[in-house]
TINU-685965 format. One record per residue: y, z, x of N, C-alpha, C, O in turn. Coordinates in steps of 0.02 Angstrom, whole numbers. Layout:
- nc2,nc3,nc1,cac2,cac3,cac1,cc2,cc3,cc1,oc2,oc3,oc1
- Y,Z,X,Y,Z,X,Y,Z,X,Y,Z,X
...
***
This chain:
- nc2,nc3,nc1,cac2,cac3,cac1,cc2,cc3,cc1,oc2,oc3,oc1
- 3436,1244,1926,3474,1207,1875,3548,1217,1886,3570,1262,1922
- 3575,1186,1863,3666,1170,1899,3700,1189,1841,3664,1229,1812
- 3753,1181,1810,3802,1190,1765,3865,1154,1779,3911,1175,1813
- 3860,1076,1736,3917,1043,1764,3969,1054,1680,3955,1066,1621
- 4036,1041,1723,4058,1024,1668,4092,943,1654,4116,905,1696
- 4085,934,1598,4102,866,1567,4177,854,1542,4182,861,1481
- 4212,845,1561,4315,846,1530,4321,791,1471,4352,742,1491
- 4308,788,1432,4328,728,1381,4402,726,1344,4415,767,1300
- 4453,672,1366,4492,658,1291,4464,674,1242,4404,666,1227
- 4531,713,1193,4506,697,1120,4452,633,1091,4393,632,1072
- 4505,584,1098,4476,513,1093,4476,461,1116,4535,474,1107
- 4470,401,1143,4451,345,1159,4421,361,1251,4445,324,1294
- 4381,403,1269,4336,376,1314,4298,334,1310,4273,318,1256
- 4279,295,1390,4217,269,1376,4154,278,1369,4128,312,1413
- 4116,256,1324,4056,301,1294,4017,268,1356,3983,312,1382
- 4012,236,1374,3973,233,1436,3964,283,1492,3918,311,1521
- 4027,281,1492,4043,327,1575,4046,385,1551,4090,419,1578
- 4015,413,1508,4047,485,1482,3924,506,1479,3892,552,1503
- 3901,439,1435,3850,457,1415,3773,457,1449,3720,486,1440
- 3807,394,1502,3762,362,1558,3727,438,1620,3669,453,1634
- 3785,464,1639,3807,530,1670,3786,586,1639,3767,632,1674
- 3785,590,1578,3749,647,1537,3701,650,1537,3671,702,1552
- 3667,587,1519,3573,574,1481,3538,608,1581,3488,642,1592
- 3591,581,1632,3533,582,1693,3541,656,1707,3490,675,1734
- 3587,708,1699,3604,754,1705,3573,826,1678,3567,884,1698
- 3552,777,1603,3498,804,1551,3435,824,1593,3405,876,1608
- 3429,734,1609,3344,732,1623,3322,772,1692,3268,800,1698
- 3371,770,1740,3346,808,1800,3381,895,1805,3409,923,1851
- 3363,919,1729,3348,993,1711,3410,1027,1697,3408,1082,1670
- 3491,990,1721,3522,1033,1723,3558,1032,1648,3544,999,1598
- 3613,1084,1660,3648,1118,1564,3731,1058,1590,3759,1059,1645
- 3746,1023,1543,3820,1019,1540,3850,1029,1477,3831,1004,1424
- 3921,1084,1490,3957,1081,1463,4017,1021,1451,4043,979,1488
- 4029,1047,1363,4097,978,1364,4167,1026,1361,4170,1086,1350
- 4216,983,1374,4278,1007,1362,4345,944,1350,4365,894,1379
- 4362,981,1290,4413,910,1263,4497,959,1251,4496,1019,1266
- 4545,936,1233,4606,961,1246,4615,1010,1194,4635,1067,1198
- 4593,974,1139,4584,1041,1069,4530,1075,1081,4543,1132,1062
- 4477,1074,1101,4412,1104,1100,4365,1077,1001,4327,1105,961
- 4394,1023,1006,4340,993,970,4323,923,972,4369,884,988
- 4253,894,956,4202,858,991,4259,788,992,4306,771,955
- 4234,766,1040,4287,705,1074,4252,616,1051,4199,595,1073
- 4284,589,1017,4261,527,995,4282,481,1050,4332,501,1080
- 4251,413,1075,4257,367,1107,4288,322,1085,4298,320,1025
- 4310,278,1123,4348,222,1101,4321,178,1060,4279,143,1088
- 4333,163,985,4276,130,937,4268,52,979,4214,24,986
- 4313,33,997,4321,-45,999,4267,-71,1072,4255,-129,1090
- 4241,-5,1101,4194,-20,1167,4122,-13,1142,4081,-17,1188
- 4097,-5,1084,4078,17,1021,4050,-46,980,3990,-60,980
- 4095,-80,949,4098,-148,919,4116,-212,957,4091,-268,948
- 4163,-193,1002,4178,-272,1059,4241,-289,1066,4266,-276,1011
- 4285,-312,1104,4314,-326,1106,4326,-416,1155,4272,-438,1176
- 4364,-444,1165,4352,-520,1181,4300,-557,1161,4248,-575,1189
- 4328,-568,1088,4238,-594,1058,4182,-576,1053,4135,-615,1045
- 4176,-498,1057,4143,-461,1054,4114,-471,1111,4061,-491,1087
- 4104,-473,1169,4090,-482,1255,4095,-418,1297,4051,-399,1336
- 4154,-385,1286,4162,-305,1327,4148,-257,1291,4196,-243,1256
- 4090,-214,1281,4076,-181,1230,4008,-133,1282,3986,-155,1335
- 3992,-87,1260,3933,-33,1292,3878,-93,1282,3884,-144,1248
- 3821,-69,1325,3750,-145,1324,3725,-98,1271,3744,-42,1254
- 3664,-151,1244,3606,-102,1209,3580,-76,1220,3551,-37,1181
- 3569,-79,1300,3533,-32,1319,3582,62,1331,3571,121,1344
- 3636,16,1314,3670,125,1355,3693,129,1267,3719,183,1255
- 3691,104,1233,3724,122,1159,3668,190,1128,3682,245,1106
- 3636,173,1134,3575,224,1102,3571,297,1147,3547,345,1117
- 3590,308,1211,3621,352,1240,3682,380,1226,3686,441,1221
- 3727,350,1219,3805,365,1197,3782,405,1093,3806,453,1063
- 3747,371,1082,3730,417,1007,3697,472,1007,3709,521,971
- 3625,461,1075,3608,527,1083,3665,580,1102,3657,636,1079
- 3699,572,1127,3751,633,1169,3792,655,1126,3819,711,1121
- 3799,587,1080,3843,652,1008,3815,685,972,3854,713,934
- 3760,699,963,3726,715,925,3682,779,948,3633,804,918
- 3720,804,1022,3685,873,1081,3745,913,1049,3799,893,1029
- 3716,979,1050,3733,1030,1031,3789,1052,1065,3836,1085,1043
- 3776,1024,1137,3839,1058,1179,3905,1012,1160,3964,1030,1162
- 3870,929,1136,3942,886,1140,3976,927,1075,4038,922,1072
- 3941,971,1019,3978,952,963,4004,1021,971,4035,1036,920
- 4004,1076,1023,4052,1134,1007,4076,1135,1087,4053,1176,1126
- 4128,1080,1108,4150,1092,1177,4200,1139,1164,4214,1163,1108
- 4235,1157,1241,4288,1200,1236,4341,1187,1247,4342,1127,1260
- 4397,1211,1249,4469,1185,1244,4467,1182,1329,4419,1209,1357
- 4525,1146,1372,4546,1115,1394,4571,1235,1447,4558,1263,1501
- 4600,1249,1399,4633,1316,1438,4570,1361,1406,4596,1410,1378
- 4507,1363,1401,4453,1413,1406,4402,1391,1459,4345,1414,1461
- 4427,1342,1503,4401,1328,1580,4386,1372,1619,4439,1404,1623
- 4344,1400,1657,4343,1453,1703,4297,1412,1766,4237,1428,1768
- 4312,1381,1796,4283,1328,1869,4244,1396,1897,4185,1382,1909
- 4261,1460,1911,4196,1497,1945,4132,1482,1899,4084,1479,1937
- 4112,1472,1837,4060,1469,1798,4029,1409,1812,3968,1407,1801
- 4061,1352,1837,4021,1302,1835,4000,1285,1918,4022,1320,1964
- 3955,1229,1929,3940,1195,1994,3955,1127,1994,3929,1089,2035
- 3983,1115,1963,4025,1030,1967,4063,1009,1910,4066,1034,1854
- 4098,946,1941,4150,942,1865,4151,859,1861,4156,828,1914
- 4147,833,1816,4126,762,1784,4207,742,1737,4237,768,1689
- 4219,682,1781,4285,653,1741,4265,554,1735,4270,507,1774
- 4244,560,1667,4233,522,1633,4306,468,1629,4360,497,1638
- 4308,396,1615,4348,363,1617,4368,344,1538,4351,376,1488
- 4408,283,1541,4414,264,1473,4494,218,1489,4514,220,1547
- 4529,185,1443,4590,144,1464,4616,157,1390,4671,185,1390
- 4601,148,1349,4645,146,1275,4704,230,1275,4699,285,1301
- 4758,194,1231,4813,250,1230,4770,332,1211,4804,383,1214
- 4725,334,1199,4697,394,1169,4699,449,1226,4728,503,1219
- 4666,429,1280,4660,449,1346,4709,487,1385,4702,528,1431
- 4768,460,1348,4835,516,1392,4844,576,1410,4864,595,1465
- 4819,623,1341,4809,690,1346,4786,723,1400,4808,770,1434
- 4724,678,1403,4667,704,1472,4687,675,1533,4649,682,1580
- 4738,643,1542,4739,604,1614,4800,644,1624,4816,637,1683
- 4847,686,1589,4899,700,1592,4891,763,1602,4928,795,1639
- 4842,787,1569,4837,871,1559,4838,913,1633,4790,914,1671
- 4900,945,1647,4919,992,1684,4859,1048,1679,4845,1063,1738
- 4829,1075,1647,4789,1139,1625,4724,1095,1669,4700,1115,1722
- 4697,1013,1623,4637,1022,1656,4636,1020,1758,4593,1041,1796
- 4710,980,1776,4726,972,1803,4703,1030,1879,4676,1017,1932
- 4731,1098,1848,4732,1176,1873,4662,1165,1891,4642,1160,1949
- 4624,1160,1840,4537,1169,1846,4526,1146,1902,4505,1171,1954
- 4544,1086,1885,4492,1022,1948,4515,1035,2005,4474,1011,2044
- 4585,1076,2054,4587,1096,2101,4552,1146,2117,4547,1170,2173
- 4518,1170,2053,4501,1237,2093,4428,1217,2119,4409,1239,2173
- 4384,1172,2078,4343,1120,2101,4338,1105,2180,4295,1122,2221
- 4395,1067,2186,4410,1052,2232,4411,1105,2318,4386,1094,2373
- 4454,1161,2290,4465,1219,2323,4382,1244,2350,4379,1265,2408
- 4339,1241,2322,4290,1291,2312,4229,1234,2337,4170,1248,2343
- 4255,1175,2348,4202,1128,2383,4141,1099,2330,4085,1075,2340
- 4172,1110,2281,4126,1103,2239,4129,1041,2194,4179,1022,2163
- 4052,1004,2195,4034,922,2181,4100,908,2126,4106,941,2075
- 4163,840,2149,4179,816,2113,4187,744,2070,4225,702,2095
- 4162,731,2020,4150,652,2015,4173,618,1969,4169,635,1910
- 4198,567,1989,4244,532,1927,4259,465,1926,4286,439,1975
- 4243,432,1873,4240,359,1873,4291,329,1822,4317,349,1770
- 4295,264,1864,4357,222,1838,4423,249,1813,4467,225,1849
- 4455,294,1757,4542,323,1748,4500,382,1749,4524,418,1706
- 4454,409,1772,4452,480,1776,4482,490,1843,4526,533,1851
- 4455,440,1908,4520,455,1960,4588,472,1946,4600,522,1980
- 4651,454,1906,4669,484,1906,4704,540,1897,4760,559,1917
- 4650,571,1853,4651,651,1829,4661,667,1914,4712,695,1934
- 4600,644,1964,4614,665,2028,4671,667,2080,4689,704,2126
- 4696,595,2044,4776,587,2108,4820,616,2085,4869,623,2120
- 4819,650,2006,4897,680,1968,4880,768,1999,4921,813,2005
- 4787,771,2018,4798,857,2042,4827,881,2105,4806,860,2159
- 4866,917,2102,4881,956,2179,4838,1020,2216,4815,1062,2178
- 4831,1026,2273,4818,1065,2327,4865,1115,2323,4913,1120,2284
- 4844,1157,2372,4879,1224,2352,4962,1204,2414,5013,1238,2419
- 4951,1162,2438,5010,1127,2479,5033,1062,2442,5037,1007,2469
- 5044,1073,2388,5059,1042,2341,5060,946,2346,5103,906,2327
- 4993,934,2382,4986,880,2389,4935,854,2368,4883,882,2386
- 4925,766,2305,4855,769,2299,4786,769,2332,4762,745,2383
- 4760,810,2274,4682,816,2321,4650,758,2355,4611,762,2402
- 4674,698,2323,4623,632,2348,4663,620,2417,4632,581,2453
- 4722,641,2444,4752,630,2484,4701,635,2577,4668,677,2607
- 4731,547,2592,4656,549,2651,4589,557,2648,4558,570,2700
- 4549,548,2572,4499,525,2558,4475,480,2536,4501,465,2483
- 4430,446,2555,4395,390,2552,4389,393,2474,4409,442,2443
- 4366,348,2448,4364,342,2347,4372,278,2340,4392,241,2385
- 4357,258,2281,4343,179,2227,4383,203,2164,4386,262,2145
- 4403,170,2145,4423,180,2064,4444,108,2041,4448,56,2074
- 4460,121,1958,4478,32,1915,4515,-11,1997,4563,7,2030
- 4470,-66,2008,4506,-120,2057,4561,-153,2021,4555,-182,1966
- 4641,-145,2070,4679,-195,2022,4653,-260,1980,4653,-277,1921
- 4630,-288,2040,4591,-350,2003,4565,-365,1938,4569,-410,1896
- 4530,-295,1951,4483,-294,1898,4538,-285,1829,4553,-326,1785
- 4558,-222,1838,4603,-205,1774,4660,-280,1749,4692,-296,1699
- 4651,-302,1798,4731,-360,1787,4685,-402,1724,4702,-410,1666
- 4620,-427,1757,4597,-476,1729,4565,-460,1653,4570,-503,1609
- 4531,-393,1638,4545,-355,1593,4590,-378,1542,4572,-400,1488
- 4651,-372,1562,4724,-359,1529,4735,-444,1517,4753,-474,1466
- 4721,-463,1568,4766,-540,1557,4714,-603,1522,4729,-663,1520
- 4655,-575,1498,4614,-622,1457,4617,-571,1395,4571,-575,1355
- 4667,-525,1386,4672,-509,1290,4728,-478,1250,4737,-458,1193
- 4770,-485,1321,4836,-471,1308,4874,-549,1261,4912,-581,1296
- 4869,-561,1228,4858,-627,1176,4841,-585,1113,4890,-571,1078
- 4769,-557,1089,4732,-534,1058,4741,-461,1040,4738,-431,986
- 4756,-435,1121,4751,-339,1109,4829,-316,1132,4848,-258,1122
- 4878,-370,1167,4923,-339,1193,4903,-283,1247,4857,-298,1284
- 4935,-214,1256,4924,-189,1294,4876,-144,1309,4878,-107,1359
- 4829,-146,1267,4751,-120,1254,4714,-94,1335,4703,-35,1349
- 4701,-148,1377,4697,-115,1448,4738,-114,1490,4725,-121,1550
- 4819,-100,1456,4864,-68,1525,4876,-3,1480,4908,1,1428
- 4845,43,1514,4853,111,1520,4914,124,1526,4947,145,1479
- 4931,118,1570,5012,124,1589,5031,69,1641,4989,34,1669
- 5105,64,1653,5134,4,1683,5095,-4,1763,5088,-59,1789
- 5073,57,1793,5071,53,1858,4989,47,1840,4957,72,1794
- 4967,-2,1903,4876,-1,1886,4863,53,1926,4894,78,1973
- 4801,71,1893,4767,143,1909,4746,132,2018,4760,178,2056
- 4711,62,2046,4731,86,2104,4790,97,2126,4799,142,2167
- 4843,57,2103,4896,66,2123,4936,150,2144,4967,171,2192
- 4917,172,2090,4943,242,2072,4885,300,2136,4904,344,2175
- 4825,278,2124,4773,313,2179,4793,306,2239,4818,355,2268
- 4787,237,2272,4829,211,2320,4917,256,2350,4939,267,2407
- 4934,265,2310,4995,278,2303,5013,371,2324,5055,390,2365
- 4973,410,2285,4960,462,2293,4910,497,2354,4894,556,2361
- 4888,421,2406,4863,451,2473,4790,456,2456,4757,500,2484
- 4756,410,2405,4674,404,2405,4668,317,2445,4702,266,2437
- 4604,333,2491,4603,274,2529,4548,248,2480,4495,274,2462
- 4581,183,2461,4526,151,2391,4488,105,2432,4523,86,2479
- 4427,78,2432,4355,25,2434,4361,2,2360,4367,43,2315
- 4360,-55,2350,4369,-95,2304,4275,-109,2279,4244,-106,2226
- 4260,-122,2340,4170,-135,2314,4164,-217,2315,4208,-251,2342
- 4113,-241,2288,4085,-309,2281,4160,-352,2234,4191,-336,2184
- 4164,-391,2265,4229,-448,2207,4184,-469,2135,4208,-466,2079
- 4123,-489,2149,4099,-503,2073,4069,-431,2064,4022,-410,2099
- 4107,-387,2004,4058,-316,1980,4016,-353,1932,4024,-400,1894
- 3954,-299,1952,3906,-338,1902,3860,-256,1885,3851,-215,1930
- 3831,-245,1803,3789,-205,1789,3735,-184,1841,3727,-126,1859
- 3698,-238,1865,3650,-229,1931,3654,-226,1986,3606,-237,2023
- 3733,-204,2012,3754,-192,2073,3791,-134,2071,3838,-131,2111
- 3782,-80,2030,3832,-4,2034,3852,-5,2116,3815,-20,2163
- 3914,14,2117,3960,14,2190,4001,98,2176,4037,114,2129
- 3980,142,2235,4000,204,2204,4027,222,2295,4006,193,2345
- 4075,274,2293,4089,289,2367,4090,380,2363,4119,417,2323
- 4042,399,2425,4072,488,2427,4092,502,2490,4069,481,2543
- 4129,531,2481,4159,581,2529,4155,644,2527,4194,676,2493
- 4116,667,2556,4093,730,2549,4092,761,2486,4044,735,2458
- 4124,815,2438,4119,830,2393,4134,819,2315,4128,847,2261
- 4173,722,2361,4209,696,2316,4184,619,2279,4221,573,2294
- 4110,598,2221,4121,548,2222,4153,509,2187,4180,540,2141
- 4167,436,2185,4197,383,2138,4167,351,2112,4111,353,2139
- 4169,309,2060,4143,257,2047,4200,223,2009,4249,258,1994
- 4197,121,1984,4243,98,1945,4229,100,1890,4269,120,1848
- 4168,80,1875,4186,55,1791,4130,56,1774,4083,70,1811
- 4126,40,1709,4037,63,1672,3985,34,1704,3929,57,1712
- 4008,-20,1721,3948,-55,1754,3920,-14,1824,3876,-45,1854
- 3941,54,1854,3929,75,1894,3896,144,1886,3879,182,1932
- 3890,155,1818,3878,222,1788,3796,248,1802,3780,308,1806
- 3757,203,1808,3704,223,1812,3693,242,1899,3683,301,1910
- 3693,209,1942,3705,220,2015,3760,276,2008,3735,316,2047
- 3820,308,1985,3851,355,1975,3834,412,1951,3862,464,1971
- 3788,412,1906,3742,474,1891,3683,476,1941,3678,532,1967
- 3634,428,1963,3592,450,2020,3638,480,2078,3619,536,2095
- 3688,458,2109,3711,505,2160,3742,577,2145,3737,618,2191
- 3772,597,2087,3796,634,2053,3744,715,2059,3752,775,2073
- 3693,668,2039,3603,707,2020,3597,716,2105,3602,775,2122
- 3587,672,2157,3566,692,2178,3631,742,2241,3612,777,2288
- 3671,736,2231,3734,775,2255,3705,853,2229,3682,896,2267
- 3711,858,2169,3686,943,2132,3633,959,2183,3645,1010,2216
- 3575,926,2197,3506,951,2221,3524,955,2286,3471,962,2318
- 3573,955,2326,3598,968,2394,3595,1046,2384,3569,1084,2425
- 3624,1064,2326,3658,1132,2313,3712,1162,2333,3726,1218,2312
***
């Protein structure tokens, strides 16, 4: 059995990509811990929840009833703070995505930041989908360069995020621009070689890339193929 850990924002992750990854993680025996910036239990973004564009972008029915089970685990509801991290205790580290302003904390956080190199350092499984990349491109190496630097990886496709933004920026304004620069842009930028994946993403086509100890995935629709490789990455040992 493995011991991953789970990094959550306070609030607005996506309950997909946070719960999809849990439930398979559950089922093939192993323990995960959570960890949020206060060290208390981390709420999701309501509006992925209820819908947003006419109610159209929102968790399916089928992963919603997962995302409730996981709040409702013992481990989600007493995670730990963000600086009671200790990376020798665990065997992998899980960076969950999300786009709403809530997310900053965790994409910003210097502390979790420390962790995930040491992850990194120690060769040990790292995986992260859609703005959990880049928790990965803001960490440095002990040559103070990012870790994704000259590795292969996927994360939010400009494309994708643009079109996102530019069918509800009307409605939501800046709701999916995270920040000014798009998330490949910034990956890209920091020396991760991005694969974009299939042009139409679709739920029944998860598109995930590894590089050795490192995998990616984009966006919820990839979460389930992102937890089977995840699962079966741990059972390598």
């Amino acid at each position: 059995m493995a011991r991953v850990l789970l990094a959550l924002p306070d609030t607005d992750f996506d309950p997909t990509e946070a719960a999809v990854p849990w439930r398979a993680l559950i089922d093939a025996g192993h323990e995960v811990v959570f960890a949020t910036p206060s060290g208390r239990p981390g709420a999701c973004d309501p509006l992925m929840l209820t819908g947003v564009l006419f109610g159209g972008v929102k968790i399916t029915k089928a992963n919603a009833p997962i995302y409730e089970a996981m709040t409702q685990d013992a481990a989600f509801l007493a995670p730990l703070a963000y600086d009671a991290i200790d990376p020798s205790a665990y065997d992998g580290v899980l960076l969950p995505g999300g786009h709403a302003q809530g997310m900053k904390p965790y994409l910003e956080s210097e502390v979790l930041q420390a962790a995930v190199a040491a992850f990194f350092a120690d060769g040990k499984p790292v995986a992260a989908i859609c703005h959990g990349t880049i928790v990965l491109a803001r960490t440095k190496d002990a040559d103070d360069a990012s870790v994704i630097a000259g590795r292969r990886m996927t994360c939010l496709p400009r494309m994708m995020e643009w079109s996102a933004w530019i069918a509800t920026v009307a409605t939501r304004g800046n709701y999916f621009r995270t920040y000014p620069e798009w998330v490949q842009s910034e990956v890209e930028r920091l020396g991760g070689t991005v694969e974009t994946g299939p042009l139409v993403a679709a739920y029944g086509n998860p598109f995930t890339v590894r590089d050795g100890n490192l995998l990616t995935a984009r966006w919820p629709g990839d979460a389930s193929g992102f937890a089977a490789e995840l699962v079966a990455m741990l059972a390598e040992g």
